[in-house]
Biopython code that builds the backbone (N, CA, C, O; Angstrom):
import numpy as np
from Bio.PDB.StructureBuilder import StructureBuilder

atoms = [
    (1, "UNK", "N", (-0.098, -5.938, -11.363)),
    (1, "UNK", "CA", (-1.283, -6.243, -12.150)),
    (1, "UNK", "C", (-2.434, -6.500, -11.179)),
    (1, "UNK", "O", (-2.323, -7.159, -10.145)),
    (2, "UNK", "N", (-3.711, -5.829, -11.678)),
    (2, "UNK", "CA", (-4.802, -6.199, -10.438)),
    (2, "UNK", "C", (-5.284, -7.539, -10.714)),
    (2, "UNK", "O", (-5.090, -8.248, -11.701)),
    (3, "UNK", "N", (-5.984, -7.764, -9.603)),
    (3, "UNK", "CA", (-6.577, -9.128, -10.016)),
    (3, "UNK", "C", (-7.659, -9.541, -10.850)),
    (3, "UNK", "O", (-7.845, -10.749, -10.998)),
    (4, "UNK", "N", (-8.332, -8.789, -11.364)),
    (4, "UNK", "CA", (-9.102, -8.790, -12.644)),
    (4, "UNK", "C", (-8.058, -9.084, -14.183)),
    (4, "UNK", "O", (-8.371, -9.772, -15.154)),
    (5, "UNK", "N", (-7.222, -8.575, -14.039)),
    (5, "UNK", "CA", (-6.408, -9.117, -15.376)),
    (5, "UNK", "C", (-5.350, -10.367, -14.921)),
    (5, "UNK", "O", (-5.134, -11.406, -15.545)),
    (6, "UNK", "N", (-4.715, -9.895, -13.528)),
    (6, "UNK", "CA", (-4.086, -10.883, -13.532)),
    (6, "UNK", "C", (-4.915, -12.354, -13.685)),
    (6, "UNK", "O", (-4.232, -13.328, -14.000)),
    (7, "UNK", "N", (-5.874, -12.478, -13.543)),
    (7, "UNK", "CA", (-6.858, -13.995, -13.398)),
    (7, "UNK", "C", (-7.348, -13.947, -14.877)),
    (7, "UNK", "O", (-7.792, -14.876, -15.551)),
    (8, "UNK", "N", (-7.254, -13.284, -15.050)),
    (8, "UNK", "CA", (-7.880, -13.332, -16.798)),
    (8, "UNK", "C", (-6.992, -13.654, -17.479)),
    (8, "UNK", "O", (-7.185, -14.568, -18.281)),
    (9, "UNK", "N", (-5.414, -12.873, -17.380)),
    (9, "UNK", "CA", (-4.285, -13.481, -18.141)),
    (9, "UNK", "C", (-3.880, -14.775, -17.721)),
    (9, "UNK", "O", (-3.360, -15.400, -18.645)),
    (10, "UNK", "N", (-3.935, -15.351, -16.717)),
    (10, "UNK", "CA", (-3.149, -16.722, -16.542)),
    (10, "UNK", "C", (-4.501, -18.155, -16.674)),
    (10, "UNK", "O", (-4.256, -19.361, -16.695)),
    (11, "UNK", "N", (-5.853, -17.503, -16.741)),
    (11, "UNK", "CA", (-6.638, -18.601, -17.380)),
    (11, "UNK", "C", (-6.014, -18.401, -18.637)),
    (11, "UNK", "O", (-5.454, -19.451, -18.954)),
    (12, "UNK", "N", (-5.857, -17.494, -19.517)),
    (12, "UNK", "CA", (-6.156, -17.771, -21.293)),
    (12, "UNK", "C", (-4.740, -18.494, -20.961)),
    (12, "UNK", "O", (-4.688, -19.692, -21.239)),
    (13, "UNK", "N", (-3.491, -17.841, -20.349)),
    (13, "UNK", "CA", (-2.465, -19.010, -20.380)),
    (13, "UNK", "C", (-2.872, -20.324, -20.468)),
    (13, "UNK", "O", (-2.557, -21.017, -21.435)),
    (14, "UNK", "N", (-3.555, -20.741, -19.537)),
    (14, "UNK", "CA", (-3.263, -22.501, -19.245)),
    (14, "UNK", "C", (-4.297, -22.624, -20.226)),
    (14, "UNK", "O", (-4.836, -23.717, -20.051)),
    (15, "UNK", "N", (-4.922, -21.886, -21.361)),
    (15, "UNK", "CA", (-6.105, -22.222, -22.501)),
    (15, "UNK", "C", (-7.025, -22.945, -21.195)),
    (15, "UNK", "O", (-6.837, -24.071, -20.735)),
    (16, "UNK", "N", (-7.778, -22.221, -20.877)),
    (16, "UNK", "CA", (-8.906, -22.553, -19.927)),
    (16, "UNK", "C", (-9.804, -21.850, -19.815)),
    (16, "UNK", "O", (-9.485, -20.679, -19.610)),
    (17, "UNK", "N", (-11.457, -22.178, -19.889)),
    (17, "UNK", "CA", (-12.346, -21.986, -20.124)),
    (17, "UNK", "C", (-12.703, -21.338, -18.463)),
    (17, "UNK", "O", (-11.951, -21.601, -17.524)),
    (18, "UNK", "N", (-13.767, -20.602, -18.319)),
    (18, "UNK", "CA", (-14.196, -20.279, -16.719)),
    (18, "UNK", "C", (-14.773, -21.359, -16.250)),
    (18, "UNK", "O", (-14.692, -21.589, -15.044)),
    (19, "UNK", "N", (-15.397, -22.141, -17.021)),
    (19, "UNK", "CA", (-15.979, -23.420, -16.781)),
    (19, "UNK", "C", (-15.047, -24.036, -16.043)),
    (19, "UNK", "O", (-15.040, -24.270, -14.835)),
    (20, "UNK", "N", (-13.823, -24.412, -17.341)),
    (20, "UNK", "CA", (-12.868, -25.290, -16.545)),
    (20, "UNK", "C", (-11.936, -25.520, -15.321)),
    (20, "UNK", "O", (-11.524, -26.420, -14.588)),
    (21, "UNK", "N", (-11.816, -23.695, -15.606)),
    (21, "UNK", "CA", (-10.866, -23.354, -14.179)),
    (21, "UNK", "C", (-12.070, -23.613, -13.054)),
    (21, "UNK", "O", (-11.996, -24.543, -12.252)),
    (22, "UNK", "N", (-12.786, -23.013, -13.078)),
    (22, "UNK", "CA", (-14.071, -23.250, -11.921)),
    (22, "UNK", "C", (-13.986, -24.673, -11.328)),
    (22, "UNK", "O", (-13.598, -24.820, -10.169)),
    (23, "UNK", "N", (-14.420, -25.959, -12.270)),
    (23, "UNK", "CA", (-14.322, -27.581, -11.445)),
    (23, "UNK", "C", (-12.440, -27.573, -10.971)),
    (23, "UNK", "O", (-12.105, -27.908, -9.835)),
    (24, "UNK", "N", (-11.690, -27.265, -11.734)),
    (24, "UNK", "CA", (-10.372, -27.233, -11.514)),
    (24, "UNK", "C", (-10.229, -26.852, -9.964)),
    (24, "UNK", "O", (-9.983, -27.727, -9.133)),
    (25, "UNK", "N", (-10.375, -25.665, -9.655)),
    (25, "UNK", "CA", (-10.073, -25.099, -8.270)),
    (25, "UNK", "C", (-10.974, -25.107, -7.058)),
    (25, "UNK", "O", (-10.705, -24.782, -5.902)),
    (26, "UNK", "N", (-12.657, -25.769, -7.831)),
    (26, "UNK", "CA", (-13.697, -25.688, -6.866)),
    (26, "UNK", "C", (-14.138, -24.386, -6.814)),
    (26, "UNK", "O", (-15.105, -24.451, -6.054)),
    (27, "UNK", "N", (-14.008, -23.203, -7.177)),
    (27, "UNK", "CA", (-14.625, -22.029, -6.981)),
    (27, "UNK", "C", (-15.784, -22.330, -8.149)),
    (27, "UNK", "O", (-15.773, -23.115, -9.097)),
    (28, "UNK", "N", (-16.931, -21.241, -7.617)),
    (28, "UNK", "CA", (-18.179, -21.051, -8.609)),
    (28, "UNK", "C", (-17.809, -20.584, -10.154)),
    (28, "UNK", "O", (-17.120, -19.577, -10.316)),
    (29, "UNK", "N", (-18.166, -21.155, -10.995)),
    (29, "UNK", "CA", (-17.709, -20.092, -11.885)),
    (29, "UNK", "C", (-18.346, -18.599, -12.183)),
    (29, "UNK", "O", (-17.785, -17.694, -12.801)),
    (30, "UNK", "N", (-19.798, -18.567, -11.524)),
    (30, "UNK", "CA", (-20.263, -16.778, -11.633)),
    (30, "UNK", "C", (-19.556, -16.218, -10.495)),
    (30, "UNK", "O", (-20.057, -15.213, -9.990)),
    (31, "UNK", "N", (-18.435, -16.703, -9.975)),
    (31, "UNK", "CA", (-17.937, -16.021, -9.234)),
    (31, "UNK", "C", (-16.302, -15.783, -9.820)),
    (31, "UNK", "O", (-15.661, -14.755, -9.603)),
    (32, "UNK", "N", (-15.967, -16.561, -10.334)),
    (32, "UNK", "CA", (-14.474, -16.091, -11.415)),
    (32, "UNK", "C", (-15.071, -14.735, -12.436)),
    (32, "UNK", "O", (-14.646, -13.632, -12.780)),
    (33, "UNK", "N", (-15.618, -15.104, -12.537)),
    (33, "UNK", "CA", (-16.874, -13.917, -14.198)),
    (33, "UNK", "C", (-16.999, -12.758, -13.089)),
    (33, "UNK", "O", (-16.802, -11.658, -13.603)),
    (34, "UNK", "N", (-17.202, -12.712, -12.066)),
    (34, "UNK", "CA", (-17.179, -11.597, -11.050)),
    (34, "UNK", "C", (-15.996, -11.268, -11.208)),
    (34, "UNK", "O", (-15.746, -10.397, -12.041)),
    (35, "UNK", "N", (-15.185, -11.735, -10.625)),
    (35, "UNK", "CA", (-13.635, -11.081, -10.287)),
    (35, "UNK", "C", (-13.035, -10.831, -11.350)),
    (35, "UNK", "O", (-12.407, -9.775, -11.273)),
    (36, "UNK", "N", (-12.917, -11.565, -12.727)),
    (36, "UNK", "CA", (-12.411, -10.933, -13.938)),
    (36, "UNK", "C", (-13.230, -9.368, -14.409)),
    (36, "UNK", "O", (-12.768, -8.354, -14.932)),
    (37, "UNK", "N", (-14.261, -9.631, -14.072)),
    (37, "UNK", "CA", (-15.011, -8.088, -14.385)),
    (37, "UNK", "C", (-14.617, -7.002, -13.542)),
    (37, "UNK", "O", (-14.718, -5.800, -13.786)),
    (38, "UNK", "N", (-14.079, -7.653, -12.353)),
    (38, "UNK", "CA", (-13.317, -6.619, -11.092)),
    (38, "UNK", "C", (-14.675, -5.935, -10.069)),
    (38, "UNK", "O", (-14.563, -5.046, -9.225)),
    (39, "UNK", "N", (-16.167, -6.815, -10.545)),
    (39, "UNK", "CA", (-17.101, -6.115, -9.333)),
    (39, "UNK", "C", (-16.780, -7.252, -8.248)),
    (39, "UNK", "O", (-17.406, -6.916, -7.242)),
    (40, "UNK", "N", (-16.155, -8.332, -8.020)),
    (40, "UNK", "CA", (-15.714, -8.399, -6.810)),
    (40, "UNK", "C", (-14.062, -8.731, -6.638)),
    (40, "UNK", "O", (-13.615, -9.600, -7.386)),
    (41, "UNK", "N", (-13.177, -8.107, -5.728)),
    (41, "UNK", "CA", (-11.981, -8.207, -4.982)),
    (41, "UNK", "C", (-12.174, -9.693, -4.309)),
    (41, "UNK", "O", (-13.093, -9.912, -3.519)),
    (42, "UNK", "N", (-11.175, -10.738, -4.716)),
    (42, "UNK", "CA", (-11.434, -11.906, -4.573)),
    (42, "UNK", "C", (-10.055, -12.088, -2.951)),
    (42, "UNK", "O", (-9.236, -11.188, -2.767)),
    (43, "UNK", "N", (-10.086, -12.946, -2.320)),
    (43, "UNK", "CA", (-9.357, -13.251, -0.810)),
    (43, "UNK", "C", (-8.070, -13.525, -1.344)),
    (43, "UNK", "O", (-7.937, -13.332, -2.552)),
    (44, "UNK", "N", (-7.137, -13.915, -0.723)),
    (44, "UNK", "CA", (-6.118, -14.033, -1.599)),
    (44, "UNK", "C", (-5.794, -15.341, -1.776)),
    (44, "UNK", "O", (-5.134, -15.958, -2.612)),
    (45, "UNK", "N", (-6.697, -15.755, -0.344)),
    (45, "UNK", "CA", (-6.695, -17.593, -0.686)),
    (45, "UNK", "C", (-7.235, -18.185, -1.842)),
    (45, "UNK", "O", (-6.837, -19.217, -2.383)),
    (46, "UNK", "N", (-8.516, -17.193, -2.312)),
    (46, "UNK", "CA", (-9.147, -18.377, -3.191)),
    (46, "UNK", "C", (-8.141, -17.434, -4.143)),
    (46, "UNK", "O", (-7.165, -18.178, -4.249)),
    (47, "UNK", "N", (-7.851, -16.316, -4.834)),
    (47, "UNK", "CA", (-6.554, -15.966, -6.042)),
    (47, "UNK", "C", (-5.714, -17.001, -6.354)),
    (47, "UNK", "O", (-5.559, -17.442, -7.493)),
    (48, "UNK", "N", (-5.003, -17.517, -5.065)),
    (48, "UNK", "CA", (-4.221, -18.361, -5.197)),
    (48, "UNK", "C", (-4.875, -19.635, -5.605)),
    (48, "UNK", "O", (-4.443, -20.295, -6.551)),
    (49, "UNK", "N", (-5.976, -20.010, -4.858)),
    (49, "UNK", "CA", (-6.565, -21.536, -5.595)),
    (49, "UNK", "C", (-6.535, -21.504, -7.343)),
    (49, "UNK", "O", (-6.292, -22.346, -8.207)),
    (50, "UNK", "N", (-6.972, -19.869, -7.344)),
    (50, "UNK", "CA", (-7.439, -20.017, -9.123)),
    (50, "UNK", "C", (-5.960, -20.293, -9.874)),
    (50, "UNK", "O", (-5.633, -21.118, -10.727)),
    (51, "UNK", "N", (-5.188, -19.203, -9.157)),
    (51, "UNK", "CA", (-3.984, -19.278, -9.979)),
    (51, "UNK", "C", (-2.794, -20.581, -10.152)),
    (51, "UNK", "O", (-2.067, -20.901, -11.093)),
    (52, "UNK", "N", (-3.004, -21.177, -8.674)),
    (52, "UNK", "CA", (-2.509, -22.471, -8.970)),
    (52, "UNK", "C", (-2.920, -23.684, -9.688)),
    (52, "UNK", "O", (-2.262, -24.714, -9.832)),
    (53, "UNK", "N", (-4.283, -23.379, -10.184)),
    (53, "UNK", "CA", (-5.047, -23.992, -11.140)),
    (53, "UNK", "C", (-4.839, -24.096, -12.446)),
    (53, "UNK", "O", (-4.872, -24.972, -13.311)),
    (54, "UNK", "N", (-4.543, -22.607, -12.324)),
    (54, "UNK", "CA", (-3.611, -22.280, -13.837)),
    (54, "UNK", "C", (-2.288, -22.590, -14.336)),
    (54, "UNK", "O", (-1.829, -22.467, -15.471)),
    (55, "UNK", "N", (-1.647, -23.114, -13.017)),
    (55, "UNK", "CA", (-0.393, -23.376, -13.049)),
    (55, "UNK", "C", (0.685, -22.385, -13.107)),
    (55, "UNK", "O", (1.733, -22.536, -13.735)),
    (56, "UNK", "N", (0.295, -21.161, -12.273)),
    (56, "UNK", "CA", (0.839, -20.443, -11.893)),
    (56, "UNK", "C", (0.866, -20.693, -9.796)),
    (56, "UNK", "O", (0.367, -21.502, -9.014)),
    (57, "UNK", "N", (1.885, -19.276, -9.666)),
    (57, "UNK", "CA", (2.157, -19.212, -8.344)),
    (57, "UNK", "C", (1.767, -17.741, -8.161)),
    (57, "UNK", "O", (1.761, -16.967, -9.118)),
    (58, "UNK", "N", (1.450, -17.380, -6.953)),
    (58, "UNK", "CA", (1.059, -16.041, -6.888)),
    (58, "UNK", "C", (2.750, -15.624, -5.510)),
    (58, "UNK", "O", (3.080, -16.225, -4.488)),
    (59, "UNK", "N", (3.296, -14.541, -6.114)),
    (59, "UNK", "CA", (4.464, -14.409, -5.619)),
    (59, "UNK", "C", (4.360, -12.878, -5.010)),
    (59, "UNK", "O", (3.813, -12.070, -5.762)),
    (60, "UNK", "N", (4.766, -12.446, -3.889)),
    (60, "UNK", "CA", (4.603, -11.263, -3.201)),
    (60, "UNK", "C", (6.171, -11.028, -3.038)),
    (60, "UNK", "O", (6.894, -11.733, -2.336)),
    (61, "UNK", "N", (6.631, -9.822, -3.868)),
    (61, "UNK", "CA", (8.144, -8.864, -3.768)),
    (61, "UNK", "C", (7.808, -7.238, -2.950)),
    (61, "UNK", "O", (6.724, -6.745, -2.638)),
    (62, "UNK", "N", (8.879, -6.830, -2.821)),
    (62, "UNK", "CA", (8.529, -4.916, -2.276)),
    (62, "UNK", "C", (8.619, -4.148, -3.906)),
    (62, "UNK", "O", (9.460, -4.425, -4.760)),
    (63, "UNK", "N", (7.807, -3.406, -4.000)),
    (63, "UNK", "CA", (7.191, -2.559, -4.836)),
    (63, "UNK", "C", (9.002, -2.020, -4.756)),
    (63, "UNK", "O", (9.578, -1.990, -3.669)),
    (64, "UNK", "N", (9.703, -1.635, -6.050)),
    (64, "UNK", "CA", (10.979, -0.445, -6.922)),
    (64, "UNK", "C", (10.586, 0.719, -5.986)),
    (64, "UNK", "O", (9.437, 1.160, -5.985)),
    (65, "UNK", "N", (11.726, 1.293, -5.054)),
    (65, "UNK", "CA", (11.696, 2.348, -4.755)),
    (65, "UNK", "C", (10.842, 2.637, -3.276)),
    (65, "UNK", "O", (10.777, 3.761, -2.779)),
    (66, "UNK", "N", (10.333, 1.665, -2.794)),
    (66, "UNK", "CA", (9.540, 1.628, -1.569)),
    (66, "UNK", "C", (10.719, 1.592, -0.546)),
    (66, "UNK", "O", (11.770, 0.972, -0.705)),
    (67, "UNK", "N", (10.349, 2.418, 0.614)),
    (67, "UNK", "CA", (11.193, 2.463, 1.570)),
    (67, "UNK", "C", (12.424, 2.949, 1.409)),
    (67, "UNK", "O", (13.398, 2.417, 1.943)),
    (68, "UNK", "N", (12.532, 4.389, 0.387)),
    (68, "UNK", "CA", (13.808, 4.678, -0.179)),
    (68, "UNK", "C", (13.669, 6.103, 0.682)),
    (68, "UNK", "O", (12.725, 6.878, 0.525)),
    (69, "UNK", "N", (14.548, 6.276, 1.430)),
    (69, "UNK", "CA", (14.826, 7.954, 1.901)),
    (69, "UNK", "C", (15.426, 8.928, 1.120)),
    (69, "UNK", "O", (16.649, 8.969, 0.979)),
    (70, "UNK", "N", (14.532, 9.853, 0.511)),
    (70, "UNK", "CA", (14.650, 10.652, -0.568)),
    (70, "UNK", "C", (15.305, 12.064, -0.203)),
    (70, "UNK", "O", (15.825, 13.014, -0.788)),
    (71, "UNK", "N", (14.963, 11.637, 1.176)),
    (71, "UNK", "CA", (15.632, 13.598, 1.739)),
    (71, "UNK", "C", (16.771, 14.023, 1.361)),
    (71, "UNK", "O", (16.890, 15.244, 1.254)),
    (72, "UNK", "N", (18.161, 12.984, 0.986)),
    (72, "UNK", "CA", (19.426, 13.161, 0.573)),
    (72, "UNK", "C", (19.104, 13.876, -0.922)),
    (72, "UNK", "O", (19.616, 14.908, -1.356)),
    (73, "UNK", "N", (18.118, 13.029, -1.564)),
    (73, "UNK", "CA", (18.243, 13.745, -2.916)),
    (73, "UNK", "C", (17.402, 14.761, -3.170)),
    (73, "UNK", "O", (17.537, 15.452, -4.179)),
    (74, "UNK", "N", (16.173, 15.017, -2.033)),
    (74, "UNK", "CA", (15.872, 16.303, -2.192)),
    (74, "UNK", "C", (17.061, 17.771, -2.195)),
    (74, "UNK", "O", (17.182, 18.739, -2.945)),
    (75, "UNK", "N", (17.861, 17.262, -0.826)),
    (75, "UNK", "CA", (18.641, 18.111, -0.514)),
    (75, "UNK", "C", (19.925, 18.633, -1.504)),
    (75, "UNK", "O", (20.439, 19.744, -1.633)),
    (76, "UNK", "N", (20.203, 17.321, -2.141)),
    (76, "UNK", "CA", (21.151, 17.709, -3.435)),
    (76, "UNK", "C", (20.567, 18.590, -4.696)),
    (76, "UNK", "O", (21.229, 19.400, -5.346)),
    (77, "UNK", "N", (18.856, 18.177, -4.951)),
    (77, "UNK", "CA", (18.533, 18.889, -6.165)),
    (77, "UNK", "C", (18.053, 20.258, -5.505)),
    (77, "UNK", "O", (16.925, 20.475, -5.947)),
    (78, "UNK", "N", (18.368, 21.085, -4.791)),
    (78, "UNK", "CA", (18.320, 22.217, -3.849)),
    (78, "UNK", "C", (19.337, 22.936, -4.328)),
    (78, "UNK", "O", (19.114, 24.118, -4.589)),
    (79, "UNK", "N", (20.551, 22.433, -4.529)),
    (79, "UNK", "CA", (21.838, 22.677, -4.828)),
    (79, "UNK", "C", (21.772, 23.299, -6.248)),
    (79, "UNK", "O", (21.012, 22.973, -7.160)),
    (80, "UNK", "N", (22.675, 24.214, -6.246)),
    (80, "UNK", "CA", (22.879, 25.121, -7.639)),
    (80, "UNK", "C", (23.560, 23.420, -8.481)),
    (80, "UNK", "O", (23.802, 22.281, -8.082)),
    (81, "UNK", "N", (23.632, 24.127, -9.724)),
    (81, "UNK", "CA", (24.439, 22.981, -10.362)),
    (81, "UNK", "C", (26.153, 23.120, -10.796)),
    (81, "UNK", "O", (26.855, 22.336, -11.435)),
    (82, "UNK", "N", (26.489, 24.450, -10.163)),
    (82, "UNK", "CA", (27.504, 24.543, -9.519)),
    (82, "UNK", "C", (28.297, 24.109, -8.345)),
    (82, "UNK", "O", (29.458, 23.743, -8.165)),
    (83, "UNK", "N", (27.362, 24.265, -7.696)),
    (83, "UNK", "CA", (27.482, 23.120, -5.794)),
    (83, "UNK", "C", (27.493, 22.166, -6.227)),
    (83, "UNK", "O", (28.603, 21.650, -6.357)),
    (84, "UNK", "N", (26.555, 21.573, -6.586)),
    (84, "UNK", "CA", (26.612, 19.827, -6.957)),
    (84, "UNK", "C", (27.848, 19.911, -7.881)),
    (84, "UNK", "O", (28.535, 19.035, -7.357)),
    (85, "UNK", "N", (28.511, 20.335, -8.803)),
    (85, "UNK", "CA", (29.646, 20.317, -9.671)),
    (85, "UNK", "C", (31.062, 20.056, -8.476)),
    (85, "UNK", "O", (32.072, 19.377, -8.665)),
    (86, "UNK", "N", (30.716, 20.777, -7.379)),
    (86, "UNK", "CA", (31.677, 21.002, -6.574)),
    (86, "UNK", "C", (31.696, 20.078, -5.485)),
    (86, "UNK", "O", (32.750, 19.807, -4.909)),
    (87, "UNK", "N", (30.538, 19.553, -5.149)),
    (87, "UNK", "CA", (30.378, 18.280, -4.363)),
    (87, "UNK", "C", (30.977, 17.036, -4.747)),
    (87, "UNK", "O", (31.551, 16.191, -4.061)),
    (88, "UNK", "N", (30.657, 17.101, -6.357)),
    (88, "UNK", "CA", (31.124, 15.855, -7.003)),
    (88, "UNK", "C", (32.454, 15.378, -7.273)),
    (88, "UNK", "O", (32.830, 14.209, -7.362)),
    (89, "UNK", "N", (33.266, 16.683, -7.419)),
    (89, "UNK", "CA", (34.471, 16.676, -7.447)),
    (89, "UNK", "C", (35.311, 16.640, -6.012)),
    (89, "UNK", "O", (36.462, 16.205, -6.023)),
    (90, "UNK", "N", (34.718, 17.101, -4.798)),
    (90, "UNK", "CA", (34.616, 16.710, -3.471)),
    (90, "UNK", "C", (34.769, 15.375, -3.228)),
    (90, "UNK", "O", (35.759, 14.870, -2.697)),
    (91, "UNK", "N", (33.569, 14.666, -3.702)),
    (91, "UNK", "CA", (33.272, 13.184, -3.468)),
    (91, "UNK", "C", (34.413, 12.178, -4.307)),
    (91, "UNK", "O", (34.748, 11.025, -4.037)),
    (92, "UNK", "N", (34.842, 13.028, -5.364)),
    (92, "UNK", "CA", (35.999, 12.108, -6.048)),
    (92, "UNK", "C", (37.043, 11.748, -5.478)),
    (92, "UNK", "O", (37.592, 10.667, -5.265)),
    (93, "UNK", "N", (37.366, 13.413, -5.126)),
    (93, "UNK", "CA", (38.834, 13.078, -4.234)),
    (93, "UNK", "C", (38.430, 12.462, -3.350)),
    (93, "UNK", "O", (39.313, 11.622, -3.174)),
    (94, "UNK", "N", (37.363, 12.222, -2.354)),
    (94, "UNK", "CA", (37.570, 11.315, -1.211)),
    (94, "UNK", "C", (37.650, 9.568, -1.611)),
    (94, "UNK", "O", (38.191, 8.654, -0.990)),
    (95, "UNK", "N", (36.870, 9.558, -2.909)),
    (95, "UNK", "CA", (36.826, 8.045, -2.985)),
    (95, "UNK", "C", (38.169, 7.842, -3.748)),
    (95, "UNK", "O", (38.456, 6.650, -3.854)),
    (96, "UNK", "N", (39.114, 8.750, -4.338)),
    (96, "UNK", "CA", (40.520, 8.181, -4.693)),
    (96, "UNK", "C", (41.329, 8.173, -3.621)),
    (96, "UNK", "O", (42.351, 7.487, -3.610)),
    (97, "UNK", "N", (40.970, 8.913, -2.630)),
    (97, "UNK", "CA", (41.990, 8.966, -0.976)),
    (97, "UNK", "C", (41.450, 7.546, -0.610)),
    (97, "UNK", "O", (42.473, 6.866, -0.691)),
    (98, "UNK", "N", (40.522, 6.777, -0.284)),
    (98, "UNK", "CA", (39.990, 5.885, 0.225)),
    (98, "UNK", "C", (40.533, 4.494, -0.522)),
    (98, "UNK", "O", (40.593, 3.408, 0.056)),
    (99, "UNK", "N", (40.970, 4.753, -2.101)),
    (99, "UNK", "CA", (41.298, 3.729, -2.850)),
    (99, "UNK", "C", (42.421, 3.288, -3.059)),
    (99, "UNK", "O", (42.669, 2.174, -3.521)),
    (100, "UNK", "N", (43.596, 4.541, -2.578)),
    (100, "UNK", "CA", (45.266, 4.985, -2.425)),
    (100, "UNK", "C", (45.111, 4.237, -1.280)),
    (100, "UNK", "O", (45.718, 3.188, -1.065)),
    (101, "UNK", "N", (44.391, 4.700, -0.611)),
    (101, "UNK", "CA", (45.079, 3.841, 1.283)),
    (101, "UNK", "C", (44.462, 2.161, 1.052)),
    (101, "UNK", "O", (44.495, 1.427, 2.041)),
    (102, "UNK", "N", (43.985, 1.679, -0.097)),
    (102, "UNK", "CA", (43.892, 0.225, 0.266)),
    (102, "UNK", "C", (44.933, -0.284, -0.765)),
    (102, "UNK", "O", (44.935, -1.514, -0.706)),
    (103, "UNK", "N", (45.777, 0.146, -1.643)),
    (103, "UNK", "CA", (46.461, -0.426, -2.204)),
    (103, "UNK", "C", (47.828, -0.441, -1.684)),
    (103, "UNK", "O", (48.703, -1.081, -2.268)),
]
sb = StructureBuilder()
sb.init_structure("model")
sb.init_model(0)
sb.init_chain("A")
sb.init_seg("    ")
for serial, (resi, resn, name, xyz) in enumerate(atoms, 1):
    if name == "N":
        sb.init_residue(resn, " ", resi, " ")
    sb.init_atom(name, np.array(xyz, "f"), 0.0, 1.0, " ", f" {name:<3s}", serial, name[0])
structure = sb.get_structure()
């Protein structure tokens, strides 16, 4: 979520006025009315002042699928869907050989 909605959704959460969040966190309030409109990209320090104001946390994860090496599955959808039929049945028997020798 950008930060124009995200700051817009977690004021109406805590039912808070721009007024209020503004004395709340010390930021200006024509400057929250900026960043909800999205003409200014706010620091991430003051984001966080607003949002902990709101009684939220601002939390940083890796983006689904980032840093995924795709070349394996390029290289499989290359494959007739006969090959891949034949790979798969390849890959079976090895993972029932692999499952026989641990029992």
């Amino acid at each position: 979520m950008a930060a124009p909605a995200l700051l817009r959704y977690a004021r109406r959460q805590a039912a808070l006025s721009q007024r209020k969040l503004a004395m709340r966190a010390g930021v200006p309030q024509p400057t929250i009315a900026r960043i909800e409109r999205g003409t200014i990209i706010p620091r991430v320090d003051t984001l966080e002042r607003l949002l902990h104001a709101c009684g939220l946390e601002l939390d940083v994860q890796p983006r689904a699928g980032a840093g995924v090496d795709r070349t394996p599955i390029r290289a499989l959808l290359k494959l007739t869907p006969a090959d891949r039929a034949a790979l798969a049945a390849e890959e079976a028997r090895n993972v029932a050989a692999v499952v026989a020798r641990r029992v």
